[in-house]
N, C-alpha and C positions, 0 to 999 in steps of 0.2 A: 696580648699581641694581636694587630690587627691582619690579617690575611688576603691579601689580593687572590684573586682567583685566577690561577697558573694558566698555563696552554697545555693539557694535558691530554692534545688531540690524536696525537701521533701513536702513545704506547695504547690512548683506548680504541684505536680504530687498525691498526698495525701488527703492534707486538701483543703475543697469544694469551687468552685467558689463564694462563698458567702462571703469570706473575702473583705474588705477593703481599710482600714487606711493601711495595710502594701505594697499595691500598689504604692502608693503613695511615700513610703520611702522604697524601696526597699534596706534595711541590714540587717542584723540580731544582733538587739539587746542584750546587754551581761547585762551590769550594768548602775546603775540610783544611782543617790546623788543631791539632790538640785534641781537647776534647769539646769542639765545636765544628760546628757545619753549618754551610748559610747558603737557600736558596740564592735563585736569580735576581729576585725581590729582594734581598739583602737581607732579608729574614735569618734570621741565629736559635740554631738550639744547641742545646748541651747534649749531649751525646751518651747516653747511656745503653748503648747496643755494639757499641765497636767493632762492628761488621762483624755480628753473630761470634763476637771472641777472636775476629781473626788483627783486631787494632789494638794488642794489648799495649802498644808504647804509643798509643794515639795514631791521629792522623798527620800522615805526612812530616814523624819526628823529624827534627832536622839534624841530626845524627848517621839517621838512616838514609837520608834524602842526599845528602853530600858524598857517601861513602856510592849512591846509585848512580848520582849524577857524573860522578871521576870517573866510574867503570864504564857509562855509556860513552861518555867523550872520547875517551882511548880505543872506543872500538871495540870494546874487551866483547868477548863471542856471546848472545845470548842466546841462543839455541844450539846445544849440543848431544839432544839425545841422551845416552848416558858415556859419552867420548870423557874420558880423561881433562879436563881443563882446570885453570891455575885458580878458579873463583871454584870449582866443585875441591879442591887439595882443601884449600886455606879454609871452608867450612868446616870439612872432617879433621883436619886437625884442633881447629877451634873446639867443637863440638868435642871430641874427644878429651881435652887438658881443661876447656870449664863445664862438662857436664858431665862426662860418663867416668873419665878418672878419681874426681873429688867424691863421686858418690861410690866409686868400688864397683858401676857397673859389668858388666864384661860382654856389652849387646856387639854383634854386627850393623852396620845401617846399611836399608837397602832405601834406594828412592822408587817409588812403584807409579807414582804420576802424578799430577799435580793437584789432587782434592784428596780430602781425608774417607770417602768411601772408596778410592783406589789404595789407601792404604790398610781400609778394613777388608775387603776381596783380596790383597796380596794373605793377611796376616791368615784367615779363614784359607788360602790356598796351600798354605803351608802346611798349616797345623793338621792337615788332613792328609796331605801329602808324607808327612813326618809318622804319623801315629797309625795311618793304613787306614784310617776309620772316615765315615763321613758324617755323623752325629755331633751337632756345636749346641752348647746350654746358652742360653741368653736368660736376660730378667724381664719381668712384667716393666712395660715403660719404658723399656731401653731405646735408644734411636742411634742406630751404628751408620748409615746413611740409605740413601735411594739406590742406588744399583742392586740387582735381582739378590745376589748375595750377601747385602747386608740389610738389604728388606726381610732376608726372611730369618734374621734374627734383631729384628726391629720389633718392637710391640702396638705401636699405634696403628688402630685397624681403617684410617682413612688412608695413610700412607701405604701402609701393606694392599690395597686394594686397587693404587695406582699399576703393580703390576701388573694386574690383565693376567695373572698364570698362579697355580698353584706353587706356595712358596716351601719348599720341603728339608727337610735335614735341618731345622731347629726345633728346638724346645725351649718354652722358656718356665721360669724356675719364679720361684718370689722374693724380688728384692728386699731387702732390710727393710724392718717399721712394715712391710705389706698386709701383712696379718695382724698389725698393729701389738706383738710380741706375747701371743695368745698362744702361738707354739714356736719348743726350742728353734735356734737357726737350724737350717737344713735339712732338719727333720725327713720332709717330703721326698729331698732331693738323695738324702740317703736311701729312703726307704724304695725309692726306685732303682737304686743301684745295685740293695741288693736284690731286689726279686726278680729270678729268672723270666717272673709273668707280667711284669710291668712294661711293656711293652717299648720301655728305652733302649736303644742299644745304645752302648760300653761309646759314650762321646770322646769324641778329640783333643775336646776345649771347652773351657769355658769364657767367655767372653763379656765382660761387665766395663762399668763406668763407676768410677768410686764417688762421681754427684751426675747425679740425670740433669742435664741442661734440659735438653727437649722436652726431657720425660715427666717436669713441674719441680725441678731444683729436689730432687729426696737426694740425700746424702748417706751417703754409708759411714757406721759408723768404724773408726779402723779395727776391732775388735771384731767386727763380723765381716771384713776383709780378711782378717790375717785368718780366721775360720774357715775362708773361700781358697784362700792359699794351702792351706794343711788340709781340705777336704783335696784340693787338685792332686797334690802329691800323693795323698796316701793311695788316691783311686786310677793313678797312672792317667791324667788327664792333663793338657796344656793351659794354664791359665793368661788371659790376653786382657792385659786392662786397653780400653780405648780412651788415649790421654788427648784426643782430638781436640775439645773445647774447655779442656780441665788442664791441658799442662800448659808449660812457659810461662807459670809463677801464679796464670789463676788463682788455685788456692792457697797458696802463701810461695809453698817449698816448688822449685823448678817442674818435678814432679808429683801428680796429686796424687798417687801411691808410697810417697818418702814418708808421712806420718806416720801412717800405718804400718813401716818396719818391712816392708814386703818387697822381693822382687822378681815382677811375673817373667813368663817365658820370652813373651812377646807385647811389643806396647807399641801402640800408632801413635803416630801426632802428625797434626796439620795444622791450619787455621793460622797461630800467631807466630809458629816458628819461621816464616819469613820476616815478622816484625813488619815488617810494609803495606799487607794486603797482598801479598805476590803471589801466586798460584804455590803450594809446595806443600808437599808431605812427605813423613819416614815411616817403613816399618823398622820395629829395631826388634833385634830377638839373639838370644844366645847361642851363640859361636856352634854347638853343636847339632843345632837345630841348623844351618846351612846346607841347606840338601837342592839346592836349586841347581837344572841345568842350566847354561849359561843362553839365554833368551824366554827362558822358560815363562817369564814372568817380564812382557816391556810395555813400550809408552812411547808414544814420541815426544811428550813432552813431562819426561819425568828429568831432564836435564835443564829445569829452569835458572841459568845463570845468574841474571839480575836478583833473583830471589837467594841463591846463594851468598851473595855480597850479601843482601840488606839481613840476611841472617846472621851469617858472621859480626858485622856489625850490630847488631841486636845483644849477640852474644857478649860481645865486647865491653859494648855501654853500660847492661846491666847485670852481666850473670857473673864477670870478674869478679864481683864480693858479690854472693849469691847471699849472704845472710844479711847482707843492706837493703838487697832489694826484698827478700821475704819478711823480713821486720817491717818493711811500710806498707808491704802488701797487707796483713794483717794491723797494723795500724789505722789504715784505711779502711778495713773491712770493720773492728769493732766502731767506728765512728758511723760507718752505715747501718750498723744494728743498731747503735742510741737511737737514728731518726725513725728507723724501722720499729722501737720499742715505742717511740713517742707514737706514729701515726696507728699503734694498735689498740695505745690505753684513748686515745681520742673515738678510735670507733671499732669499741668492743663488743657491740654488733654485729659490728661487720665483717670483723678479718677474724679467719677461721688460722690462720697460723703464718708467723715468716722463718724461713729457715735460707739455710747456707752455709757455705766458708770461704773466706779471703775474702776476696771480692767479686764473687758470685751469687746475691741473694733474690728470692722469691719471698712475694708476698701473696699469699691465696687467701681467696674470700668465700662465704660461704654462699653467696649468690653467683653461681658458675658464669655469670653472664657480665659479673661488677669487674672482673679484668678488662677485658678489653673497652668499656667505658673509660675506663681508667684512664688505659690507652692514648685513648681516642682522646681525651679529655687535657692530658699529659701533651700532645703535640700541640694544642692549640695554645696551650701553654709555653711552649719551646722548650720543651722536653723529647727526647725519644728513649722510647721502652716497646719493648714488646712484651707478645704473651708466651706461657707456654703451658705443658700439662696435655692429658688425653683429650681436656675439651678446653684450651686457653684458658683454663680458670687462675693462673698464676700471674702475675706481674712479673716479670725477670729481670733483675739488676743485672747488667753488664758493664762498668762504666772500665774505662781504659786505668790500667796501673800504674800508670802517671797522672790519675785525673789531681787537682791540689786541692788540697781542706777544701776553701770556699769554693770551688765549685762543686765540690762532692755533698756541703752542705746547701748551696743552692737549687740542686738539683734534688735532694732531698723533703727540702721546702715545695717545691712544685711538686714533687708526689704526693706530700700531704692535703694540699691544697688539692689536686686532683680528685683525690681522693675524699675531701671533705664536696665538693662539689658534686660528686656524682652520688650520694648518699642519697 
């Protein structure tokens, strides 16, 4: 694909050296449909990033797009704070009859504001407020978000360093596979529990990710989940999955803790549960665990209306038969392992392992520096992928749950292809 070279005067000379993801794909973005996006140049790529998980039904579904467009015409209120209105009802009702009733839930939803580190700070406010204590366990690699609170049980030491202060009241513990299963699970994490001199005090919480997006795609296996769950109980501790970039069918089931048999205290989500891209996040936690005074915890814009439609809608289109949509979630995902088995026996030099589930995969290479080549290599191609991992050494599959066979295969072929190129 040939590339004109953008006007890309304004964000280098303007907007702050803090930007990103647009380094990386240096064009200027115009329009998005499916799972495609096309500069101003009319240039087209396939989309394998779905705005960091937050597009799992693509861009601009027109499902979702229709259900925005009638609510904005009528007027219907988009900011309300957390005021009572007829787009925040018809959510939690929806949300309640296909998500929390069929699965025997029994959460409260609170809306805490519109990103999913406002909903890891509600969840951390709680759990601490509930349990008296101020000690939360996190895992090696974890990335709960940027705000002071969930940086400091965040594990990546460039992100931890953005805050400028001493990050305190976490610990973190060693995810699954970290000690590469050289000792029992928990081991560690018992043996500091019980010794009076181990310098842990009696935590609140614990708080994990059942697959590290950020963290280089490690996946837990449910087995040393439902271990994490029966350590929480026995030890009088809160466990708090963060289903931020892992729920809303990611990995197959609505939630990425249903496999696993488990269900924690508390659980965030953000990111796709607008379905749109729309600003919005929930904590949800159980009914006894409601100990908030009435402002104790607000936002001004934790009442995003239009984001309420396009989730309800969301809801609607595809979680009504939840076992349709999680059969093609996983349909789609072992199809992206065949490609992912083929680009490893092609360069078994090169790729140190691919892992994943549904359709979340990483592929890491044992030269920490052949990801982001890849990358790089992958958009010139009209491809987008990022990286992830403590030093980007992972390639991270994200493509939209709607993406279709041929494109999930053509996109697949350009990672090969990238990948044979940068060898």
């Amino acid at each position: 694909m040939t590339i004109t070279q953008p006007d890309l005067s304004v964000f280098e000379t303007l907007e702050s050296e803090v930007r990103s993801y647009c380094r990386g794909w240096p064009t200027v973005f115009d329009r998005a449909w499916g799972s495609r996006m096309y500069d101003e140049d009319g240039h087209e790529y396939l989309d394998f990033f779905a705005g960091a998980g937050s597009l799992n039904y693509g861009h601009n579904n027109p499902v979702l797009k229709r259900a925005l467009i009638d609510y904005l015409e009528r007027d219907g209120v988009t900011h309300g704070l957390d005021m009572s209105t007829a787009a925040k009802r018809t959510f939690l009702q929806t949300f309640q009859n296909l998500v929390l009733r069929p699965r025997d839930l029994p959460y409260k939803v609170m809306f805490p504001g519109p990103t999913g580190t406002n909903a890891v700070e509600s969840a951390l406010k709680l759990a601490r407020k509930v349990m008296g204590r101020e000690a939360i366990v996190s895992f090696t690699n974890a990335f709960h978000g940027m705000s002071l609170g969930s940086l400091a049980v965040t594990g990546n030491a460039f992100k931890r360093a953005g805050a400028g202060i001493p990050l305190v009241h976490g610990t973190p513990m060693p995810f699954d596979h970290y000690l590469d299963g050289r000792v029992p699970d928990f081991l560690w994490f018992e043996r500091l529990l019980e010794d009076q001199g181990s310098g842990l005090n009696q935590p609140a919480a614990v708080i994990v990710e059942t697959v590290q997006g950020e963290g280089g795609i490690n996946v837990a296996r449910p087995e040393w989940l439902r271990g994490l769950a029966e350590l929480c109980r026995r030890r009088d501790m809160l466990l708090i999955v963060d289903d931020i970039q892992m729920g809303c069918g990611r990995t197959g089931a609505f939630f990425s803790f249903e496999e696993a048999g488990i269900v924690p205290d508390i659980v965030t989500v953000s990111k796709s549960i607008s379905g749109y891209g729309l600003p919005m996040s929930l904590c949800l936690f159980r009914p006894e665990l409601d100990v908030w005074e009435p402002g104790e915890h607000n936002g001004t814009f934790r009442g995003n209306n239009p984001a309420f439609v396009t989730a309800t809608a969301a809801l609607e289109a595809y979680w009504t038969d939840a076992s349709a949509m999680e059969k093609q979630t996983r349909t789609r995902g072992e199809q992206a392992v065949q490609g992912l088995i083929s680009i490893t026996e092609e360069n078994l030099a090169d790729v140190k392992e691919y892992r994943g589930r549904g359709l979340v995969w990483g592929l890491e290479f044992h030269d920490k520096g052949r990801a982001e080549r890849v990358a790089r290599r992958a958009f010139e191609l009209g491809l987008l992928v990022e990286t992830s991992g403590p030093e980007s050494e992972v390639v991270k599959l994200l493509p939209a749950l709607t993406i279709t066979p041929d494109e999930l295969d053509e996109g697949l072929s350009t990672l090969a292809r990238a990948v044979r190129e940068t060898a």
